[in-house]
C-alpha positions in Angstrom: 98.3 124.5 113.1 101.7 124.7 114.2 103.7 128.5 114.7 106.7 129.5 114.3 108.0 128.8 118.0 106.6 125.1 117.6 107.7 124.0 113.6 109.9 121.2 113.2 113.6 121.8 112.5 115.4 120.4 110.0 117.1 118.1 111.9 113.8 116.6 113.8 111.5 116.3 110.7 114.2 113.8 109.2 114.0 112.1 112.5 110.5 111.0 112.2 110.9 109.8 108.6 113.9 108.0 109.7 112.2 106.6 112.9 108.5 105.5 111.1 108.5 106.1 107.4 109.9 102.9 105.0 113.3 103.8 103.7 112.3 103.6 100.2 113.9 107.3 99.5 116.7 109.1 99.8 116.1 112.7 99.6 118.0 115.2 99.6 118.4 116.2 103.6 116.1 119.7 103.3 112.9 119.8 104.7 110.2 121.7 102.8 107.3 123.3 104.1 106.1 125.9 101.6 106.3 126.9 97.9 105.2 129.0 95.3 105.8 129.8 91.8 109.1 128.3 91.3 110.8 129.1 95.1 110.2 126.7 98.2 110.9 127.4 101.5 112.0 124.9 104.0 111.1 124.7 107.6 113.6 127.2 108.9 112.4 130.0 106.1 115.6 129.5 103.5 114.0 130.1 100.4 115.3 127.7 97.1 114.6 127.6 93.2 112.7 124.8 92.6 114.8 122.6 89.7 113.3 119.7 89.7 109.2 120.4 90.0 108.6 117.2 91.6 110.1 115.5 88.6 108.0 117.4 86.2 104.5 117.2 88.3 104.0 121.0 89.3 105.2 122.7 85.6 102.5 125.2 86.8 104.8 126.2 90.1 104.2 125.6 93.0 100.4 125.9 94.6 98.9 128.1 91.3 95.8 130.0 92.9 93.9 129.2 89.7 94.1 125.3 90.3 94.6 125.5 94.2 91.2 127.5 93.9 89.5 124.8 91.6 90.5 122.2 94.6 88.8 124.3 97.3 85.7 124.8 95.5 85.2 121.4 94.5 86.8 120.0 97.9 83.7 121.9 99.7 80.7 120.5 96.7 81.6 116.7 96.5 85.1 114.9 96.4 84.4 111.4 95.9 81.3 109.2 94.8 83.4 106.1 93.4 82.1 104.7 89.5 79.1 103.3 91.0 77.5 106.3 90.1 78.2 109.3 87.4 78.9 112.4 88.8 79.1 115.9 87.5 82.8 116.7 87.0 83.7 113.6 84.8 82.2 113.9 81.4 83.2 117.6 81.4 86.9 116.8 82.2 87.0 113.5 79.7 85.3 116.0 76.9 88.1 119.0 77.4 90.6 116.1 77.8 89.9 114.2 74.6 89.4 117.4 72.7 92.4 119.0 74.2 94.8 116.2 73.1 92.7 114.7 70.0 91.2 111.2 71.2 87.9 109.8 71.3 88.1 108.4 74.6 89.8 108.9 78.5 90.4 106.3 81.0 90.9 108.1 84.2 93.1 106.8 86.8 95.4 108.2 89.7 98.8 108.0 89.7 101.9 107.1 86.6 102.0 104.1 87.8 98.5 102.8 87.2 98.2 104.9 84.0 100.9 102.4 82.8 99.3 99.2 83.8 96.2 100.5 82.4 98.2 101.3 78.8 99.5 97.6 79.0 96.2 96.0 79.9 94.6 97.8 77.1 96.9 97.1 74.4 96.9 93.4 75.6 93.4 93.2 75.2 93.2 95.0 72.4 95.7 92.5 70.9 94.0 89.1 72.1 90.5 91.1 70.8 91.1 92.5 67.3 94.6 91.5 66.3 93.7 87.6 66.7 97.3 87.6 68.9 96.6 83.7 70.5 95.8 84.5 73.8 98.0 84.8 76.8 101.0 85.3 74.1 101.3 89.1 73.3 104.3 90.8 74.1 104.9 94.3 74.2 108.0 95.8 73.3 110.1 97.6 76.1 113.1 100.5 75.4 116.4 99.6 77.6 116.7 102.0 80.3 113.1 102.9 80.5 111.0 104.0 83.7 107.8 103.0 83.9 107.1 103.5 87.3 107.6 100.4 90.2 104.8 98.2 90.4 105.6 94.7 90.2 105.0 94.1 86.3 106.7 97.3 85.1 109.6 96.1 86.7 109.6 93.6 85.3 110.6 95.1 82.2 112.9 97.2 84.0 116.8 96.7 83.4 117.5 98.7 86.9 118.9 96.3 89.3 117.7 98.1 92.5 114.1 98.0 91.3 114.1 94.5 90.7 116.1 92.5 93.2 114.4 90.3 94.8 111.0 91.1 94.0 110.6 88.2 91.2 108.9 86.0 89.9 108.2 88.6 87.2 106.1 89.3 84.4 106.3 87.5 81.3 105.5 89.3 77.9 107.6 92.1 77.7 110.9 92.4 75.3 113.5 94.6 75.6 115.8 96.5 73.3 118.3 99.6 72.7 116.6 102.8 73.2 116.6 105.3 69.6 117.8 101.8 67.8 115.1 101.6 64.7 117.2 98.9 63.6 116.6 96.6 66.7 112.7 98.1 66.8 112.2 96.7 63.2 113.5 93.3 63.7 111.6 93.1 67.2 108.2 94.4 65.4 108.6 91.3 63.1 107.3 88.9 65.9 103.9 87.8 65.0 103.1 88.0 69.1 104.1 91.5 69.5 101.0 93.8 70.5 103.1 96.9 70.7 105.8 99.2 71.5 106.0 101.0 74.8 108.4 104.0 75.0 109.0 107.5 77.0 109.9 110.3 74.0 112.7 111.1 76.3 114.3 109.1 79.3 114.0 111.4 82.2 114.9 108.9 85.1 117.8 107.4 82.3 119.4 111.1 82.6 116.9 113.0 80.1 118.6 110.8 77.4 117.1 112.3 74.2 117.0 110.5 71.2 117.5 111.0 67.7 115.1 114.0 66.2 113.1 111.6 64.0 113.4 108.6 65.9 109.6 108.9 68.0 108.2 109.2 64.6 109.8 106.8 62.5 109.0 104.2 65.6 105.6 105.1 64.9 106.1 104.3 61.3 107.6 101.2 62.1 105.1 100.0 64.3 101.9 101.3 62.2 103.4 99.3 58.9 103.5 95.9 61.1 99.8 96.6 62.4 101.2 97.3 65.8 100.4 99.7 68.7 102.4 103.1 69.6 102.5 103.4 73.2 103.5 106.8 74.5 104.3 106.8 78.1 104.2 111.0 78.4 104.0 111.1 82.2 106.9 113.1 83.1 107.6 114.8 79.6 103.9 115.7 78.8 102.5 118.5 79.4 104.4 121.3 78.1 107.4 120.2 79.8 109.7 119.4 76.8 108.8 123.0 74.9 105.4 121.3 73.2 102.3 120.1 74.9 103.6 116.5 74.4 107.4 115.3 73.8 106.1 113.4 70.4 104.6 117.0 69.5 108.5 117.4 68.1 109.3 120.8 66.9 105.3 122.0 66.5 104.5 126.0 67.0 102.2 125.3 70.3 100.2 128.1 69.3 97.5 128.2 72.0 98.8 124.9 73.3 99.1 122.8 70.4 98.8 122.6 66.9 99.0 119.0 66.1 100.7 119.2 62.9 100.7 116.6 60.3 104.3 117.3 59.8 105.7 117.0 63.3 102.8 115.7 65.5 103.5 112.3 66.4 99.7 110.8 67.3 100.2 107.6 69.7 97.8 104.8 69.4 97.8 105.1 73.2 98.8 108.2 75.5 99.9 107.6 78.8 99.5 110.8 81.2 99.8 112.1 84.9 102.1 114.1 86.9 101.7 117.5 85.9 98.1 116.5 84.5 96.9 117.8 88.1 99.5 120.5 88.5 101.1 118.4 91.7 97.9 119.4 93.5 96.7 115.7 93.7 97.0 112.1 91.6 95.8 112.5 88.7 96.5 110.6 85.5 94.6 108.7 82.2 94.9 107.3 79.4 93.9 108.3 76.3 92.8 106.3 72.7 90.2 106.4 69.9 87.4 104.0 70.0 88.3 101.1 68.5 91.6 100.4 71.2 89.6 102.1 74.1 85.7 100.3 73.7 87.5 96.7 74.4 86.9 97.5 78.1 83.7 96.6 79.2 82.3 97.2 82.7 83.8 95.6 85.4 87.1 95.0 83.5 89.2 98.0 85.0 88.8 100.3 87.4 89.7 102.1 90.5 87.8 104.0 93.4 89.2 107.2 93.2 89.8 107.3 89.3 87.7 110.3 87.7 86.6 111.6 90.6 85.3 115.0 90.9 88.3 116.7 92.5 90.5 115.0 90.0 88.4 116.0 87.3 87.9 119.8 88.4 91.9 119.9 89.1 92.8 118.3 86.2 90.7 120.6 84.0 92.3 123.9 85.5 96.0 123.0 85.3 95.5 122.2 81.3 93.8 125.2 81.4 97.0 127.3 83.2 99.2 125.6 80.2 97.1 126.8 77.5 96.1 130.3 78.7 99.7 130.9 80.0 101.2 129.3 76.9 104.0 127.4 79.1 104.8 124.7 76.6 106.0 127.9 74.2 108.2 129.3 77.5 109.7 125.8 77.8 110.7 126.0 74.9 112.1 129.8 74.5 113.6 128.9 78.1 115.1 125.5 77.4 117.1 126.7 74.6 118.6 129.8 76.6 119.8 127.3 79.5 121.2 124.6 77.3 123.2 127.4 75.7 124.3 129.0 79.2 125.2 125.7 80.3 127.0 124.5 77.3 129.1 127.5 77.9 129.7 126.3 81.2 130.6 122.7 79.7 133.0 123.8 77.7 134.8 126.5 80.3 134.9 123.1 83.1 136.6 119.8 82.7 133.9 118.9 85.7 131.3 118.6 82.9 131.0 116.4 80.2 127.6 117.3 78.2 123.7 119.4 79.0 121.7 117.7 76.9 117.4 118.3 76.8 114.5 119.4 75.5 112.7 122.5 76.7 112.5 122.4 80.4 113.9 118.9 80.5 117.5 119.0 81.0 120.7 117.4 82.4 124.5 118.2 82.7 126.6 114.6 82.6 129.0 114.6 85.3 132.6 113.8 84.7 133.4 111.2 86.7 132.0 107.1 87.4 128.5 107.0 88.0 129.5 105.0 91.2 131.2 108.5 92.4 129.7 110.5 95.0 130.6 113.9 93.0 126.8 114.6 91.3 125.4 114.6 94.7 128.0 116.4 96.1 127.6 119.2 93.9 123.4 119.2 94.3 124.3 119.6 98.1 126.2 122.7 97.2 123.5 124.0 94.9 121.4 123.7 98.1 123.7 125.7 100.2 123.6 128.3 97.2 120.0 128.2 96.6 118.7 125.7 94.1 117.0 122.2 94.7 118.1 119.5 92.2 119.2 115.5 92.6 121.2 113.4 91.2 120.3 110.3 88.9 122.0 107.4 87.5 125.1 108.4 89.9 126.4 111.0 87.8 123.9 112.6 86.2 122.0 115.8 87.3 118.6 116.5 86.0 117.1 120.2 85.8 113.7 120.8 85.7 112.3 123.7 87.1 108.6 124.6 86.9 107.6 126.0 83.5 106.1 129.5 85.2 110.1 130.7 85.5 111.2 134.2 83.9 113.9 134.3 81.7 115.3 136.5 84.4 115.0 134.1 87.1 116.2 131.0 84.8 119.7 133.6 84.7 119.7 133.4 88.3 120.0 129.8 88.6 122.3 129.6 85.9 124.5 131.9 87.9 124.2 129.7 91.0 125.0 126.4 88.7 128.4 128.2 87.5 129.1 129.7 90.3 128.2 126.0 92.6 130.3 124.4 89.6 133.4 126.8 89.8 133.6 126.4 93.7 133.6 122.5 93.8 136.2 122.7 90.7 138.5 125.1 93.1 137.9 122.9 96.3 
C-alpha cells in the first residue's frame, strides 16, 4: 500500500495513462483517489463535490458501508462459479429484483453495454418467435441522438460521428428517427418488420434532453396498438436518479421506492438496467421482462461468465436496498427541483447561460456559445479549481449529477460554487 511520502502526484498519474493506457478518454486532468458520500479527494488531498456520480452509477455516494460491506462479505464466501452451476446468491437477487421492479423474469449481465445487446437480442427473437416477423428482417426502432453504449452494433444505430468512424461495416436492422416526435414514431411503427422501439426516457449523454411530459407514455401507447415492443434503456436514468425509481415512473409518489401507478407508471415490455444497479461498486446490470418476451431464450442462447454471479448478486441486492430504505428517488426529486430553480435564477441573471433543464438529479445548464467552443470545458475546469467535479458534453453542454445521498444543504453549496464559477468566467 502506498503512503503518503510515496502517492502519485497529479502530474505523474496522468503520465502513465498517457504513456500505457489507450486514449479512448479525455478526462478531466484530476486524479482521484478517494471518495465518500458525495466528496472525492484527489491524490494530493483537495477534496471536491462529486457532480457527475460516475454518470449516474454511484446515486448511493461514494463507497456506502452498507453495499461496500455486502461486497466484503460475499468477496470472502464465493465470488464467482460461472452458469455452469446455480449458486446461492442468484435466485435471491432475480426474486427481489423482479419483485422490486414488477417482472416475471431477470437476465443478469455486467455492464450497460451488454444489457443493451441483450435487450436487442431478445426482442429480435421474440419477434422472429411469436410475432411471425420473416426472419433475419426485424428492425428496431432507434431515437436520434441516443446512447446506447459503444459496442459495434449499438453504434451502429448511433448518429455520433466520433463513435462510428471507421468502425463500419455496421449493423443492419435498426431505424432511426426524431427524439419526443410521436408523429415520426407512428408512421415508423407502421412497418410490418418493426419488432420494437428502443429509447432512453431522457438523453443523458444528448445533454439530459428531456422530452415532452406524456411523450414515454404515449410511445408506449403507440407501440402496444401496433403489437410492438417498448424498450426502455433505464441505465443511466434508473434508479432513482430522475426523482422516481425509474425515468418512465413520470410524476409517481415513490412512497417506499415506488408505487407503480396505473396513472403515471409507464411499464416497458423490456427494461434495460445497470450503473447505479451495483451502486458503482462493481458491473452490474440485467434485463428485465415477463415470461412470454423473456422464456424465448433457451440454454446456450445467451450468456456470459461473470453475469449473475454472487458478488453481483449480493451488491446488487444492497444498493436497491440503500434506495428504498433511504428513500433517494423521493430526495432526487425534492432536490432536483430546488437546483433547477437556483439555477434558472442564475440563467436568467447571465447572458453566459442559455437554459437548466432536468429531471430530479439529472440536470444540465446549455452553454451560450457553439458547441465547437472550448467555453463549457473551460468553465468545468474552474468548477474544479472552486471545488466541484463536472464535464462537459456535446461541446457546450454541462451535465450535473451529483450522488442522490446530498443534503439540501450541501446541494446550496454547489450552487454557490456554480454562480460564483459562472460570475468569475463572465467577469474574466
Amino acid at each position: 500500500m502506498s503512503t503518503a511520502t510515496d502517492r502519485l502526484t497529479t502530474e505523474e498519474a496522468i503520465q502513465l495513462e498517457e504513456r500505457y493506457g489507450a486514449h479512448n478518454y479525455h478526462p478531466l486532468p484530476v486524479v482521484l483517489d478517494r471518495g465518500e458520500g458525495v466528496y472525492v479527494w484527489d491524490v494530493e488531498g483537495r477534496k471536491y463535490f462529486d457532480f457527475l456520480s460516475a454518470y449516474s452509477a454511484v446515486n448511493q455516494g461514494h463507497c456506502h458501508p452498507r453495499i461496500v460491506n455486502a461486497a466484503k462479505e460475499q468477496a470472502e464466501k464465493l465470488t464467482l462459479t460461472s452458469r455452469a452451476f446455480y449458486n446461492s446468491r442468484l435466485g435471491e437477487f432475480e426474486k427481489y429484483m423482479t419483485e422490486y421492479f414488477g417482472f416475471d423474469k431477470l437476465l443478469p449481465m455486467n455492464t450497460g453495454a451488454e444489457a443493451v445487446e441483450t435487450a436487442i437480442k431478445l426482442a429480435r427473437k421474440y419477434g422472429y418467435e411469436k410475432m411471425g416477423i420473416a426472419a433475419n428482417q426485424g428492425k428496431i426502432i432507434v431515437a436520434n441522438g441516443n446512447f446506447h453504449g459503444r459496442t459495434t452494433t449499438i453504434v451502429s444505430f448511433s448518429d455520433d460521428e466520433d463513435a462510428r468512424k471507421n468502425f463500419g461495416p455496421f449493423t443492419p436492422g435498426f431505424e432511426s428517427i426524431p427524439y419526443d416526435n410521436l408523429e415520426a414514431l407512428e408512421k415508423a411503427l407502421d412497418d410490418e418488420n418493426v419488432i420494437g422501439f428502443l429509447v432512453e426516457p431522457i438523453q443523458g449523454e444528448a445533454g439530459v434532453y428531456t422530452p415532452a411530459d406524456d411523450y414515454v407514455r404515449k410511445a408506449q401507447g403507440l407501440c402496444h396498438a401496433k403489437g410492438k415492443l417498448f424498450i426502455a434503456d433505464e441505465v443511466q436514468t434508473g434508479i432513482a436518479r430522475t426523482g422516481a425509481l425509474l425515468a418512465v415512473c413520470g410524476n409517481c409518489t415513490c412512497q417506499g421506492h415506488c408505487e407503480r401507478q396505473e396513472a403515471t407508471y409507464t411499464k416497458p415490455d423490456i427494461l434495460i438496467l445497470g450503473k447505479a444497479l451495483s451502486g458503482g461498486a462493481y458491473p452490474v446490470s440485467a434485463v428485465l421482462a415477463d415470461d412470454e418476451i423473456m422464456n424465448v431464450i433457451k440454454p446456450g442462447q445467451h450468456g456470459s461468465t461473470f453475469g449473475g454471479n454472487p458478488m453481483a448478486a449480493a451488491i446488487g441486492t444492497a444498493a436497491l436496498e440503500v434506495i428504498r430504505d433511504e428513500k433517494l428517488a423521493q430526495n432526487a426529486r425534492a432536490l432536483g427541483e430546488l437546483f433547477r430553480n437556483e439555477i434558472q435564477k442564475l440563467v436568467d441573471e447571465s447572458p453566459l447561460l442559455s437554459l437548466v433543464r432536468g429531471r430530479g438529479l439529472l440536470n444540465a445548464i446549455v452553454i451560450n456559445d457553439s458547441p465547437d467552443s472550448s467555453t463549457a470545458w473551460d468553465i468545468c475546469m474552474k468548477l474544479r479549481d472552486n471545488g466541484l467535479l463536472a464535464k462537459p458534453t456535446h461541446g457546450n453542454i454541462i451535465r450535473f449529477a451529483p450522488p442522490l445521498v446530498m443534503t439540501e444543504q450541501q446541494l446550496l453549496e454547489c450552487v454557490a460554487i456554480i454562480r460564483k464559477t459562472i460570475m468569475e468566467f463572465q467577469a474574466a
